[in-house]
Backbone as a ProteinNet text record, in pm:
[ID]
protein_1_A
[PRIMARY]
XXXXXXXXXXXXXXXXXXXXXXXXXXXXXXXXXXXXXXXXXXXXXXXXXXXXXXXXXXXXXXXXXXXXXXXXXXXXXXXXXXXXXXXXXXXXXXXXXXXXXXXXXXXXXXXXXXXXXXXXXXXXXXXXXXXXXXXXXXXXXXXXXXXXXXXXXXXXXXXXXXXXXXXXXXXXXXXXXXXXXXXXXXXXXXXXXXXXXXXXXXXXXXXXXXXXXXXXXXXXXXXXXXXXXXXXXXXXXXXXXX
[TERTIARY]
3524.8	3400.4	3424.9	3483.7	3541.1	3603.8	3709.2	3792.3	3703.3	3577.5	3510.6	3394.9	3330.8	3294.4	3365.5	3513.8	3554.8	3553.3	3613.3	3606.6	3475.4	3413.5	3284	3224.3	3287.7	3261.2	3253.4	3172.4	3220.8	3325.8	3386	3502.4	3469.1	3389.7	3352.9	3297.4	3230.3	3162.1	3282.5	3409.6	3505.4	3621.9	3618.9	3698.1	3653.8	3538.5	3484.6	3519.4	3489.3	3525.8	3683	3751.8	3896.3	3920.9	3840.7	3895.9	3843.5	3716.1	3639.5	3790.3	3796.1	3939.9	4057.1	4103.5	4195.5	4190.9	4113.8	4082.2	4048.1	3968.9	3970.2	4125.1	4185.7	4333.7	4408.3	4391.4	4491.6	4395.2	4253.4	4237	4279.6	4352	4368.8	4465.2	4594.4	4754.9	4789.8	4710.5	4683.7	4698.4	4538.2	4513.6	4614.5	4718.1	4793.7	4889.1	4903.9	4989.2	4930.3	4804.1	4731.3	4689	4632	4576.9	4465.5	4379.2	4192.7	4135.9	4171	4116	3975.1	3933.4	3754.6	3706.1	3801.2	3765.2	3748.3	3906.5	3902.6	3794.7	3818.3	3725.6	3597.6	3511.9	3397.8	3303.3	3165.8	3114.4	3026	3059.5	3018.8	2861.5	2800	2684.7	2777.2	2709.5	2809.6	2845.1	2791.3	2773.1	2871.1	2932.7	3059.6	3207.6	3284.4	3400.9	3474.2	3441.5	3505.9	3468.5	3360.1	3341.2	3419.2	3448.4	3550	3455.1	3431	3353.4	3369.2	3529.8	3571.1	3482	3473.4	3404.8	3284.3	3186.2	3102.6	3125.5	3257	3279.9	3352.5	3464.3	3534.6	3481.1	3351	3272.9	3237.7	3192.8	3124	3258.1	3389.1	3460.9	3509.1	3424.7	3531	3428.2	3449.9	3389.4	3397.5	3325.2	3304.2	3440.9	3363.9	3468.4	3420.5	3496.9	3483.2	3398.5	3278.1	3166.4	3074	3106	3062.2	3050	3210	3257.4	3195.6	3204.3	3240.8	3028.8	2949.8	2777.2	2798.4	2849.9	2860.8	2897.9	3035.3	3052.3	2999.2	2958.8	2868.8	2729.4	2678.4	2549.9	2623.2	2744.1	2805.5	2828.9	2875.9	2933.8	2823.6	2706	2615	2500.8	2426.4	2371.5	2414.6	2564.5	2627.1	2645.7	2673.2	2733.3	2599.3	2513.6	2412.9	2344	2358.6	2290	2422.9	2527	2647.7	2619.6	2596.8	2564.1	2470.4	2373.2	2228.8	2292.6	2358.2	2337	2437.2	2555.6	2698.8	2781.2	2899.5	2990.4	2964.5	2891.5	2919.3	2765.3	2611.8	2531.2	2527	2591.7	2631	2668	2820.3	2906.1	2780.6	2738.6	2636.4	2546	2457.6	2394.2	2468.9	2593.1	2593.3	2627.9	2723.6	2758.4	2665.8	2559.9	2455.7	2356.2	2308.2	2255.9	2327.2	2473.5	2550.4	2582.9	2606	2572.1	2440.7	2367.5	2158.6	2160.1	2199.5	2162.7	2248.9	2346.4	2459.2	2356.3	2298.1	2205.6	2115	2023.3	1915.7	1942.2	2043.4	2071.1	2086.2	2156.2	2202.6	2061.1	1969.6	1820.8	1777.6	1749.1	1689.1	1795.3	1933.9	1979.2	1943.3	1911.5	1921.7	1755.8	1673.3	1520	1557.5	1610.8	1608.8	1683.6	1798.8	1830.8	1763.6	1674.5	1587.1	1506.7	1413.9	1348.8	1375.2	1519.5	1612.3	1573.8	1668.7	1724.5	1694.7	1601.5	1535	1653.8	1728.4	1871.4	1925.6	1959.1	1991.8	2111.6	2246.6	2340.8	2396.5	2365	2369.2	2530.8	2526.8	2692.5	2726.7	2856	2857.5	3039.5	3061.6	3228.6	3255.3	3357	3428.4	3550	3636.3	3693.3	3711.2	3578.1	3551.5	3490.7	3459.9	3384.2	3529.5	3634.5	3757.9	3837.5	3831.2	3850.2	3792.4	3699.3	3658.2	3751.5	3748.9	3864.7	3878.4	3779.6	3814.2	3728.2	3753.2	3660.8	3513.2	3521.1	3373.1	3302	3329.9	3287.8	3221.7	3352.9	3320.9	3245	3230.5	3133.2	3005.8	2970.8	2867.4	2765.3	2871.7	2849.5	2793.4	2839.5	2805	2659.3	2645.6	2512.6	2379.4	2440.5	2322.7	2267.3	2341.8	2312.5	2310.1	2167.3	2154.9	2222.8	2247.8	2295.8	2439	2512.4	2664.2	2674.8	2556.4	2569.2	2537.4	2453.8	2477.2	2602.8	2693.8	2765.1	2919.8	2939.3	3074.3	3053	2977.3	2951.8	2925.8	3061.1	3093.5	2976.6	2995.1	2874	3018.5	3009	3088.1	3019.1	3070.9	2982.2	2948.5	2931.7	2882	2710.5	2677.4	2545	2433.2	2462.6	2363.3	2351.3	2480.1	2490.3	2411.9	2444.9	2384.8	2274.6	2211.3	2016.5	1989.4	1996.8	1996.7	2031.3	2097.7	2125.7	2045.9	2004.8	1882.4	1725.4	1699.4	1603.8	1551	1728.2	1717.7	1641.8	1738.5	1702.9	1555.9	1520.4	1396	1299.9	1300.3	1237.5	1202.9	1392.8	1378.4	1400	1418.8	1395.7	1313.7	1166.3	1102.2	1126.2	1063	1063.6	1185.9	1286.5	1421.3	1436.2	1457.1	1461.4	1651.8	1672.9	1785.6	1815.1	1902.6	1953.9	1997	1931.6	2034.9	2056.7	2169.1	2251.2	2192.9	2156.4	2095.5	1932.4	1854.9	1865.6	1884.2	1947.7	1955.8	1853.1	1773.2	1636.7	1575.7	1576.9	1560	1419.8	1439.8	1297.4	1305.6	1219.9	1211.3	1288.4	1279.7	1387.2	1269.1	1177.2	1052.5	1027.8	1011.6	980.5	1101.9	1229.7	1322.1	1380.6	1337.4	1407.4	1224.1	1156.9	1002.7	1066.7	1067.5	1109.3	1266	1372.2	1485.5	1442.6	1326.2	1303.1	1213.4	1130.8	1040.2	1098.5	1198.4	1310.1	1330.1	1387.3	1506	1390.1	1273.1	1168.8	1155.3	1107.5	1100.2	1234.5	1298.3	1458.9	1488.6	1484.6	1493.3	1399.9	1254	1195.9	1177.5	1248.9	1287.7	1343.3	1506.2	1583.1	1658.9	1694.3	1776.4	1890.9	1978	2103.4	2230.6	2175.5	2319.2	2313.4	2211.5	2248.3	2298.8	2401.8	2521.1	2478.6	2385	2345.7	2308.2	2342.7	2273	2161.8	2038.3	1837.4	1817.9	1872.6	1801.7	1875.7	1985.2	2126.7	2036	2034.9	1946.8	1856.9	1748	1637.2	1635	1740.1	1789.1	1806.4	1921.3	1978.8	1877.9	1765.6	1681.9	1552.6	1528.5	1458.2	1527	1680.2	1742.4	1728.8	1782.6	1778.4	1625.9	1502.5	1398.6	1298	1416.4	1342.8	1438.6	1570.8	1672.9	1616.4	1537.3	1511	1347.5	1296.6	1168	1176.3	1303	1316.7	1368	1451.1	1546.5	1432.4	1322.6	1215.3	1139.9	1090.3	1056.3	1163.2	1265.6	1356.7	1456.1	1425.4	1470.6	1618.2	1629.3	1664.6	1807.2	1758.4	1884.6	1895.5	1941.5	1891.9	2065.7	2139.7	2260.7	2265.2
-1872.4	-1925.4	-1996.8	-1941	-2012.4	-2100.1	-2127.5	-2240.4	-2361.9	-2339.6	-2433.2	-2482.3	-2405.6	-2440.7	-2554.2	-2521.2	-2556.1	-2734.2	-2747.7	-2836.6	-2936.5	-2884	-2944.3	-2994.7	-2970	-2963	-3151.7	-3258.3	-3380.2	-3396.7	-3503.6	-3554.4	-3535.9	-3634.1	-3566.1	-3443.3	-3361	-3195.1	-3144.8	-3153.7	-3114.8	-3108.1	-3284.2	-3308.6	-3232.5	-3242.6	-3141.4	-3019.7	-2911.4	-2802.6	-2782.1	-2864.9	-2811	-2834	-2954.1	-3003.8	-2872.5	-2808.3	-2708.5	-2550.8	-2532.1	-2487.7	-2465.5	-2558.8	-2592.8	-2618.5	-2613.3	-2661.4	-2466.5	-2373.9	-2280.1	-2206.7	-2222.4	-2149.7	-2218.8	-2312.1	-2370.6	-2303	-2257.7	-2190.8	-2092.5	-1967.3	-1865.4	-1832	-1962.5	-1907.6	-1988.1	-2071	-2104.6	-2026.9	-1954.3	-1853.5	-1719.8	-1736.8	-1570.9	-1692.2	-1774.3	-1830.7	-1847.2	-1799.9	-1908.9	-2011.9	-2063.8	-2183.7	-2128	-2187.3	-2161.9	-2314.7	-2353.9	-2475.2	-2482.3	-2357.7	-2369.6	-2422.7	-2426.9	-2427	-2576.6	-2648.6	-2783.9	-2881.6	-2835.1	-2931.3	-2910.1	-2781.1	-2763.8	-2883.3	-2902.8	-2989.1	-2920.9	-3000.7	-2963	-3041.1	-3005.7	-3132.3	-3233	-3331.8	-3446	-3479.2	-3374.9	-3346.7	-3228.3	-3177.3	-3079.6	-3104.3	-3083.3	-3082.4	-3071.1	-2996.4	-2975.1	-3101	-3125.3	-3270.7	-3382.5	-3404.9	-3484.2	-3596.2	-3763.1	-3835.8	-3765.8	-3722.8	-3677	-3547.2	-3476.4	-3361.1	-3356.1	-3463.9	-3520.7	-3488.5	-3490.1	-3479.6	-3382.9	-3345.5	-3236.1	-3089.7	-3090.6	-2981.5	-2894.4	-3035.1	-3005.3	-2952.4	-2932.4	-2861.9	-2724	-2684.9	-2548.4	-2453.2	-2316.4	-2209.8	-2081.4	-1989.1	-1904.6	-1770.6	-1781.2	-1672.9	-1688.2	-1602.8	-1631.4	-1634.5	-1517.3	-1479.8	-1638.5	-1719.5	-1856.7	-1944.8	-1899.7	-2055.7	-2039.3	-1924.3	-1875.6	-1922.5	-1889.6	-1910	-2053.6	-2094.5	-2252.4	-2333.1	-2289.3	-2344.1	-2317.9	-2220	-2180.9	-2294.4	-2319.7	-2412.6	-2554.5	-2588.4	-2656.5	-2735.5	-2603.5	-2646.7	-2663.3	-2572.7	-2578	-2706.2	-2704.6	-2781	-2938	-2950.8	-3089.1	-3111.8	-3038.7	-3103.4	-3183.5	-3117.5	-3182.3	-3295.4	-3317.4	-3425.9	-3510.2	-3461	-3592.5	-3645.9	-3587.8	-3633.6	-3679.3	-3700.2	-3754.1	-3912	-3888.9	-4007.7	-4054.1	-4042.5	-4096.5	-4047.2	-4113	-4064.3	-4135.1	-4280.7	-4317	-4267.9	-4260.6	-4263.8	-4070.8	-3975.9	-3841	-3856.6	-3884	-3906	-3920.8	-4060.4	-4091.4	-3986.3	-3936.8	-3845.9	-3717.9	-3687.7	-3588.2	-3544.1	-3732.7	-3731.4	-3758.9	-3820.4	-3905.2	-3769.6	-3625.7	-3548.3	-3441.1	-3440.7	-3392.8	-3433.8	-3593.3	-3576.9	-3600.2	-3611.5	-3631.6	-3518.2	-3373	-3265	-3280.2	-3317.6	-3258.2	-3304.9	-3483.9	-3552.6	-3502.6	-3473.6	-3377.3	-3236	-3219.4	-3058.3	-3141.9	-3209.8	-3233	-3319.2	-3327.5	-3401	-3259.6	-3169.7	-3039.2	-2944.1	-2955.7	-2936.4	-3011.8	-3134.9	-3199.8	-3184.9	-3178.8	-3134.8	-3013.9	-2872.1	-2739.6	-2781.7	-2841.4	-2885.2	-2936	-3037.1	-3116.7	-3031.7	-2936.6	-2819.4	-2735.7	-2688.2	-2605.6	-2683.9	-2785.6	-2829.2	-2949.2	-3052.4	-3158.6	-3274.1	-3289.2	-3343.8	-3348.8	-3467.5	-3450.4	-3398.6	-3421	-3359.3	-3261.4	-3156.1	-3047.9	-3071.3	-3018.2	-2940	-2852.2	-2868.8	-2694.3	-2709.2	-2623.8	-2610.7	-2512	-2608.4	-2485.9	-2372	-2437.9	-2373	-2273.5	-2263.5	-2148.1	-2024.5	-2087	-1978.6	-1892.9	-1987.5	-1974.6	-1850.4	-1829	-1744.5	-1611.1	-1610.6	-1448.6	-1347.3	-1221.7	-1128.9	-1125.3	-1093.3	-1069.6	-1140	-1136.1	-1201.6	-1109.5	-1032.4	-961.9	-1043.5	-1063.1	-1044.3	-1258.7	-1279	-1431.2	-1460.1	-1396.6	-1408	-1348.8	-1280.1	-1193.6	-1340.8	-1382.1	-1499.7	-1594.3	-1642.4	-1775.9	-1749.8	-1603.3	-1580.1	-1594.4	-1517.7	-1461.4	-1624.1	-1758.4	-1850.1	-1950.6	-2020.6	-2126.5	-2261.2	-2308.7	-2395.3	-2374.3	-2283.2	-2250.5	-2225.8	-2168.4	-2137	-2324.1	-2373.7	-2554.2	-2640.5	-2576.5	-2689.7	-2618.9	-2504.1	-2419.9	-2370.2	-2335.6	-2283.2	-2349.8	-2420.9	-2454.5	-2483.5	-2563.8	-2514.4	-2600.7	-2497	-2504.3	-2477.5	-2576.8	-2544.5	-2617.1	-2671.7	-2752	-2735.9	-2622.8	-2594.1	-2699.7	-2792.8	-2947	-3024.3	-3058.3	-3127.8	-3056.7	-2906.7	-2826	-2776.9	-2817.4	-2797.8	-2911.5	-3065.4	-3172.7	-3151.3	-3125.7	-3134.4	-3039.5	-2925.3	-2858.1	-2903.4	-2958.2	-3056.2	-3163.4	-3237.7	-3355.8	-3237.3	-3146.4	-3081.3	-3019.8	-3022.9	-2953.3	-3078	-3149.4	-3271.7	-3322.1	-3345.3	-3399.1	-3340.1	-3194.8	-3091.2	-2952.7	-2958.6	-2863.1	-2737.9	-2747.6	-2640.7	-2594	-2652.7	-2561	-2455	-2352.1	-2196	-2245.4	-2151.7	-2101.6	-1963.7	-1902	-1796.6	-1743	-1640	-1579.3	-1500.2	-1439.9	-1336.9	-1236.6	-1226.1	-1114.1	-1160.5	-1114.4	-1054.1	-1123.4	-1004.9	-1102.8	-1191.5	-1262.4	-1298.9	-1474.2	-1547.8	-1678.4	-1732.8	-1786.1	-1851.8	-1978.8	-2066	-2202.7	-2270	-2400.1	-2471.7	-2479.2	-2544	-2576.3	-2458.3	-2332.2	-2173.2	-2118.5	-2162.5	-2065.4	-2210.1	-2349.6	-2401.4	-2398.7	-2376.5	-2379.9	-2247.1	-2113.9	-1990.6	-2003.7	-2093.3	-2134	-2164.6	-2315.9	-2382.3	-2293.5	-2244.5	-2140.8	-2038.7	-1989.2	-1839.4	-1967.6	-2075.2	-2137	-2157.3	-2183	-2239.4	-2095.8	-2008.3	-1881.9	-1814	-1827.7	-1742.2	-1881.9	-1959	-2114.2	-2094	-1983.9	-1968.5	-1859.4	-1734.8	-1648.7	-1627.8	-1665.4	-1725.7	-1573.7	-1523.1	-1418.1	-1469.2	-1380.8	-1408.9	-1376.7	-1302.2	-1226.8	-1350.6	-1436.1	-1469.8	-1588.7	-1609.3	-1770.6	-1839.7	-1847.5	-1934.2	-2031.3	-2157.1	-2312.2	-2333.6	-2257.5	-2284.9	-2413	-2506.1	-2610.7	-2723.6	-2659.2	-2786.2	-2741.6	-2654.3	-2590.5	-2745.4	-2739.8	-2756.6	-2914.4	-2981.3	-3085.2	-3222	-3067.8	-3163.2	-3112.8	-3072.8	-3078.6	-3182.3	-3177.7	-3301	-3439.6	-3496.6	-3565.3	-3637.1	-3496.3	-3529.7	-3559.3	-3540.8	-3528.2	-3695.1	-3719.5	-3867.6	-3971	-3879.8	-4072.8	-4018.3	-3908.4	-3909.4	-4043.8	-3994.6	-4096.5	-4224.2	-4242.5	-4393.3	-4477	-4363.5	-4396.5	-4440.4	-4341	-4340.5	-4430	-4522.5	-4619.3	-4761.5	-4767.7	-4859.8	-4830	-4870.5	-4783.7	-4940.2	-5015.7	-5122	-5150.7	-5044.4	-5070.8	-4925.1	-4861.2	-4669.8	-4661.6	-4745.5	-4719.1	-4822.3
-1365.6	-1421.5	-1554.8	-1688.9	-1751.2	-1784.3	-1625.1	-1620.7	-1593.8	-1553	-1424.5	-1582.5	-1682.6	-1801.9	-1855.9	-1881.2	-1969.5	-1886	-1757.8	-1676.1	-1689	-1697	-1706.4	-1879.9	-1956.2	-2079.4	-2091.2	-2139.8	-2204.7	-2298.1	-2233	-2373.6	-2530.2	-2539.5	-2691.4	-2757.2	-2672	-2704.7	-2700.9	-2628.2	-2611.8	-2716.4	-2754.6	-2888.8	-2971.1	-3030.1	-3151.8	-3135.1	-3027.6	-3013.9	-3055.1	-3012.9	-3009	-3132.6	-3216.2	-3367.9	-3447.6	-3419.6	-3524.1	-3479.6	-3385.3	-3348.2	-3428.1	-3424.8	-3452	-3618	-3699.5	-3833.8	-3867.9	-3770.2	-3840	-3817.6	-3726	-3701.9	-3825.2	-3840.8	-4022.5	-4111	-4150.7	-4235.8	-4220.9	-4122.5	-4143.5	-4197	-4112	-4145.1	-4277.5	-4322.6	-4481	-4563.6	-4547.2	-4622	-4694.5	-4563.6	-4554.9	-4652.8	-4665.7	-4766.6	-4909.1	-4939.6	-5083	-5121	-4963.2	-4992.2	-4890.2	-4985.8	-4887.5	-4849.6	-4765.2	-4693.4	-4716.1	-4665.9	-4681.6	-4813	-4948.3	-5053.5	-5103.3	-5025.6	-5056.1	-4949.1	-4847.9	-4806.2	-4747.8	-4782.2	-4798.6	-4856.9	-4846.9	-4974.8	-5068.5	-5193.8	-5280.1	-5328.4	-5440.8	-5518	-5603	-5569.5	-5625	-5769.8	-5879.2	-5986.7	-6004.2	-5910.7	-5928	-5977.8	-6050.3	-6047.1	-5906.5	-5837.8	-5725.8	-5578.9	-5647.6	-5505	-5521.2	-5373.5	-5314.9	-5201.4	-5222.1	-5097.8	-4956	-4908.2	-4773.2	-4745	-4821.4	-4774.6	-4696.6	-4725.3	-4635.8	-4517.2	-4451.7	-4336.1	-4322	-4389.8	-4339.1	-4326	-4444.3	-4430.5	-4281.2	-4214.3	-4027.5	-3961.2	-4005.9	-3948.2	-3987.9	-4092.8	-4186.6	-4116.3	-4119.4	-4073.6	-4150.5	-4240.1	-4301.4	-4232.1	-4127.3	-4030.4	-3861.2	-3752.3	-3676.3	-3551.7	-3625.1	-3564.7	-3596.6	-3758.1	-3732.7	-3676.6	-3585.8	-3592.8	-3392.2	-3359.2	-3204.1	-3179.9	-3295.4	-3245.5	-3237.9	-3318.6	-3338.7	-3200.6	-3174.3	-3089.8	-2926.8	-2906.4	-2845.3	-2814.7	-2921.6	-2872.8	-2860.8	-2934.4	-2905.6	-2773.8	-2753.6	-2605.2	-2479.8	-2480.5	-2404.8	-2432.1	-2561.6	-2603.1	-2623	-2662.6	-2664.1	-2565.3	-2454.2	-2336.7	-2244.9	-2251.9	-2155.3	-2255.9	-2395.2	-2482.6	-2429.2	-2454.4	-2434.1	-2286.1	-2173.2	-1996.9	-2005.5	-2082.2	-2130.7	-2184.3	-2309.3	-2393.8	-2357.6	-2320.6	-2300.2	-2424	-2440.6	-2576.5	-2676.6	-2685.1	-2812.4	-2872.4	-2784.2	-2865.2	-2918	-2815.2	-2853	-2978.8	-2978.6	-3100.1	-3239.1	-3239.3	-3314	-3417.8	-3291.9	-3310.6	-3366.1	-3359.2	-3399.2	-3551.9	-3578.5	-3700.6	-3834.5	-3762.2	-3860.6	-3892.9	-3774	-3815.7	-3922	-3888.2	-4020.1	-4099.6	-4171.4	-4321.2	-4319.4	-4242.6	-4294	-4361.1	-4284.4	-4330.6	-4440.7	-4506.4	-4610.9	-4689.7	-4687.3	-4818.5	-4853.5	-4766.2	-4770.5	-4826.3	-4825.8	-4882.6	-5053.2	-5056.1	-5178.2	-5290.8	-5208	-5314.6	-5319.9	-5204.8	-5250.4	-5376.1	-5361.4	-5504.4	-5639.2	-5587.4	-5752.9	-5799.2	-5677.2	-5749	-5814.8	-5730	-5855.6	-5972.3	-5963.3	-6103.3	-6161.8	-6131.1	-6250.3	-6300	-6187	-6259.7	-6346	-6352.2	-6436.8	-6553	-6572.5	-6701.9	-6713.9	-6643.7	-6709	-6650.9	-6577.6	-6547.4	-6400	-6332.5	-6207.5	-6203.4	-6319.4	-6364.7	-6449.7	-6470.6	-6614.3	-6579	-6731.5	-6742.8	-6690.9	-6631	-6570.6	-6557.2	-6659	-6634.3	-6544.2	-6464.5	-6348.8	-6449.6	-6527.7	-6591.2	-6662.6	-6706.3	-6783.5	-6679.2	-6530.2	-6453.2	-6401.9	-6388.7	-6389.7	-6431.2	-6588.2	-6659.7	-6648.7	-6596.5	-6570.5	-6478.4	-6576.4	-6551.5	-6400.6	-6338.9	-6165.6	-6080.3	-5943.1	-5843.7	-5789	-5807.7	-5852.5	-5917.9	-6053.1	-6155.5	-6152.3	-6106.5	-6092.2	-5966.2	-5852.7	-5779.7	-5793.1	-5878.2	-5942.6	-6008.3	-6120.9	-6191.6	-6129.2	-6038.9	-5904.9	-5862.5	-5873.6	-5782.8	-5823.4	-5965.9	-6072.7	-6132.8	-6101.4	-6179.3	-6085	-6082.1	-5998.9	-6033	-6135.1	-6133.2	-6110.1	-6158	-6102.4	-5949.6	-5918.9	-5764.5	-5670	-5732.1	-5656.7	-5648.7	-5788.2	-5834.5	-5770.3	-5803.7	-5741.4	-5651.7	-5489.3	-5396.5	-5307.8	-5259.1	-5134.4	-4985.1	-4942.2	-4752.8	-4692.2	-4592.8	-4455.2	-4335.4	-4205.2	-4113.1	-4014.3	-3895.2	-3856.9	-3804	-3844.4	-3847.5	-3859.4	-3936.5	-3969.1	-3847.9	-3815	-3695.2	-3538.3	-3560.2	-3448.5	-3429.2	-3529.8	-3556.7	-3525	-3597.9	-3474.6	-3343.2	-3279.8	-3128.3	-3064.7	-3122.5	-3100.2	-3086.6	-3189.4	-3233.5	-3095.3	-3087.6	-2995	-2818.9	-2838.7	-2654.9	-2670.9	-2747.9	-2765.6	-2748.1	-2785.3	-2789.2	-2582.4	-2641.8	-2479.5	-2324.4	-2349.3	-2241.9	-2271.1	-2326.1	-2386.6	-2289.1	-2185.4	-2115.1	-2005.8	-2027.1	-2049.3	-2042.9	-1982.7	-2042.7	-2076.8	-2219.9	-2264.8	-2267.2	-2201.4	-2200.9	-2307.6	-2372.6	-2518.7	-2528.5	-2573.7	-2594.7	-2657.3	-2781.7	-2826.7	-2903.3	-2837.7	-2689.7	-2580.9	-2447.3	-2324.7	-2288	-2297.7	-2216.6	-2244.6	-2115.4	-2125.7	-2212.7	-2318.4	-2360.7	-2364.2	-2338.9	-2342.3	-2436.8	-2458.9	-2555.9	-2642	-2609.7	-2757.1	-2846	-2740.3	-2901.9	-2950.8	-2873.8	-2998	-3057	-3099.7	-3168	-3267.7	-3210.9	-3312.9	-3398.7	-3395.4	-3431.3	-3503.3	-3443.5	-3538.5	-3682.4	-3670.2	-3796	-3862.1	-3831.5	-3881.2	-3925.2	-3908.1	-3966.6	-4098.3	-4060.3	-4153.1	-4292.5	-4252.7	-4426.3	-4444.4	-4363.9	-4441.2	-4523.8	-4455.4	-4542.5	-4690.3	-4660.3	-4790.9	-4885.7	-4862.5	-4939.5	-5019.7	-4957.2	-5023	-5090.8	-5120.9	-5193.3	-5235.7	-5089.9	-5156.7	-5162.3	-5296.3	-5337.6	-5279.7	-5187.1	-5087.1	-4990.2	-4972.4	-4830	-4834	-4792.5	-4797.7	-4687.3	-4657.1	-4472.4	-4557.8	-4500.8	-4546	-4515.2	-4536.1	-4436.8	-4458.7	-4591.2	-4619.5	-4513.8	-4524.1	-4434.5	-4324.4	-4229.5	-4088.2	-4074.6	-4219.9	-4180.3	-4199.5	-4271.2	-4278.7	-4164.9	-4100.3	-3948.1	-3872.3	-3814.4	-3758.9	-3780.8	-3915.8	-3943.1	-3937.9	-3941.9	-3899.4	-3788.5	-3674.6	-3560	-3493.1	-3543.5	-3519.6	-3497.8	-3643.3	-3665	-3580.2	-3598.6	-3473	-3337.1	-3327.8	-3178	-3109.4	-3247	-3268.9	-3292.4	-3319.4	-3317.3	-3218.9	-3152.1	-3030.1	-2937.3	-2944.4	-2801.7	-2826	-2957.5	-2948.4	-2948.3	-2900.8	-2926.6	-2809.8	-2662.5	-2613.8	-2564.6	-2585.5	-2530.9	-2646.2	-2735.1	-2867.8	-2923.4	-2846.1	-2861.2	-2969.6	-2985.5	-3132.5	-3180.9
[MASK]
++++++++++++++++++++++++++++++++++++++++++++++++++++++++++++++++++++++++++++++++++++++++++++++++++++++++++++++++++++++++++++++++++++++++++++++++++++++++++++++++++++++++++++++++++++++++++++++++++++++++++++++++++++++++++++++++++++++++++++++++++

């Protein structure tokens, strides 16, 4: 059954899978060396010391850990594959890249509004160096948390999560009543209420603003509004749909 999945998978849902793959197996055996991949090419706010233009993109391939990377690819593979047999490879492709940096930009104006609220500034100061210096990693991740502007400017998003709330977005749109099978719990619900109940978790948890929780809600809610609008444009433009 697996073999006959994988068989069936599109070229490009396929490429991605093996690239998000293959990018977390070099973060691991990295890591056991002292180098944290997730660190460099995560993205950052563009007002960081640590941002890099590439990250834009390399971000949609890094993965926290592997319970991330395995949900991820998961809708991935199910959800991309029938948008890619839908759209073909190049307008797939498209779609998947344009809803992941939509979501990265969009994440990054909802950072620079709390900054302006903070401190009057789309750019504050914020030395990495000195966050640097703190005696231990407790203590410096303590730091990151307790402070919003350190937490925008030094705290990384990894993920291809942006891109995969668009492609959600798009099947919801264009196969509402779908049942999707889900895992926990076992039990099929339509495509329109668990991607309505996705975005609806994602503004509620974005508005809570607890400090333990490292999930991207705004990136979520980003590439869903992304994918929401190239789907609305596509359907009126149907003769020039890339």
């Amino acid at each position: 059954m697996l073999n006959q999945i994988i068989r069936n998978i599109p070229d490009v849902t396929k490429n991605l899978v093996i690239l998000n793959v293959l990018m977390f197996l070099a973060t691991v055996v990295l890591q056991s060396q002292g180098i944290i991949l997730s660190f460099q090419l995560g993205v950052y706010y563009p007002g960081s010391d640590l941002f890099e233009p590439y990250q834009i993109i390399t971000h949609m391939f890094m993965h926290g850990d592997f319970t991330h990377l395995l949900f991820n690819m998961i809708v991935l593979i199910f959800i991309g594959s029938k948008l890619e047999q839908t759209w073909g490879k190049k307008r797939f492709f498209i779609f998947y890249f344009v809803t992941g940096i939509g979501a990265a930009l969009l994440n990054w104006v909802a950072q620079g509004v709390e900054l302006y609220q903070l401190t009057g500034e789309l750019f504050p100061e914020a030395n990495y160096t000195e966050l640097q210096l703190l005696p231990d990693g407790v203590q410096w991740l303590g730091t990151l948390k307790s402070n919003s502007i350190l937490q925008i400017y030094f705290l990384g998003g990894v993920g291809a999560s942006g891109a995969l709330y668009g492609l959600l977005a798009a099947f919801a749109l264009l196969y509402p009543n779908t049942e999707i099978q889900l895992l926990f719990p076992p039990i099929p619900v339509k495509a329109k209420w668990l991607v309505l109940f996705l975005v609806a978790s994602a503004i509620y948890m974005a508005y809570q603003r607890n400090p333990n929780d490292n999930v991207g809600h705004l990136v979520h809610l980003g590439g869903a509004l992304v994918g929401f609008i190239m789907i609305q444009i596509w359907k009126r433009d149907r003769t020039n749909f890339y």
